[in-house]
N, C-alpha and C positions, 0 to 999 in steps of 0.2 A: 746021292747028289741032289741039291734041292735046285729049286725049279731056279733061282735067284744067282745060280752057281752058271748056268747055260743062258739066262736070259740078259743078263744084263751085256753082256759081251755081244751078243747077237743082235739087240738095240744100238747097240756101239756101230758095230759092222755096217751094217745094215744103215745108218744118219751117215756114215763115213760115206759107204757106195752112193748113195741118191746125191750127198751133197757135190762132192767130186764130179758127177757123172753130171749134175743140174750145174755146176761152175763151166765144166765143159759144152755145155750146151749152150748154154748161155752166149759163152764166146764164141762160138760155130765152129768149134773144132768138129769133125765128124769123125768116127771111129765106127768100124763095122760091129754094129752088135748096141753101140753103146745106148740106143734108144731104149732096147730090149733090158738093158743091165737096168736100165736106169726105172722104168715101170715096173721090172720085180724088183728093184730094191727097194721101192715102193710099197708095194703091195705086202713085202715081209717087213718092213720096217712100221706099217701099221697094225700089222698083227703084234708082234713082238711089244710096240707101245702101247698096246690095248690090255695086255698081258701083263706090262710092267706098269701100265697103271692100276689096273684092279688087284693086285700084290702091293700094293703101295697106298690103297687111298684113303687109310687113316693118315699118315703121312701128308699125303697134297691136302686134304683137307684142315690139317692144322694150319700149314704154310697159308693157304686162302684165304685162312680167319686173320690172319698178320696183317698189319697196313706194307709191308713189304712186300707180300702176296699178291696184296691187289693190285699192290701199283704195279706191279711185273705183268700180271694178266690184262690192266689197262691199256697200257705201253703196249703189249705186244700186239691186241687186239688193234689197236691204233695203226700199227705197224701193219698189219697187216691187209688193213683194210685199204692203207695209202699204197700197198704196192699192187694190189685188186684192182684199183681204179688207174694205176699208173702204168698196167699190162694190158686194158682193155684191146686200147689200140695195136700193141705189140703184136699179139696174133693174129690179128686180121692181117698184118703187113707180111708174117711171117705165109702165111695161107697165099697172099699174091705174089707172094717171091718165090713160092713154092719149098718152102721149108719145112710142109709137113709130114707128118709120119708115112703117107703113102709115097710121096716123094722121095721121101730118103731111101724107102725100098725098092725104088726102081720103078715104079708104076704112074703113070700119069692122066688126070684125070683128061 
């Protein structure tokens, strides 16, 4: 079984659990556990992308030399730096309403 045969499914998984579980957060649904699913599905979904990127980066590196490449890496970087600066405040507000993760576990500071 090659490695491409378990990994790519498990990068699937793994963006599926974090997004669902970050859409839910987001909204303020709170589910027992769900903060916990949600930091490992983290922590495996960076493994497994580190993994399916270094199996793949003659591949990403062709796409990169593309003008479609770039503009996809531009745009996102772009993107992602207007939603950085447009969360800044979010977690401080979350932190005073007591939204954080010791809070959610029952403990207060």
């Amino acid at each position: 079984m090659s490695k491409r045969t378990w990994l790519s499914p498990l990068t699937a998984l793994s963006f599926f659990v974090i997004g669902v579980t970050g859409i839910l957060m987001f909204l303020h649904v709170r589910i027992p556990g769900m903060t916990l699913l949600h930091e490992l599905g983290g922590v495996l979904f960076v493994i497994v992308a580190v993994l399916h990127l270094a199996l793949n980066f003659k591949p990403l590196l062709s796409c990169c030399r593309q003008r479609n490449g770039r503009v996809a890496l531009g745009v996102g970087a772009i993107l992602m730096t207007v939603f950085l600066v447009l969360g800044l405040g979010h977690e401080e507000h979350h932190r005073r309403e007591g939204h954080g993760p010791l809070e959610q576990a029952g403990a207060r500071h």
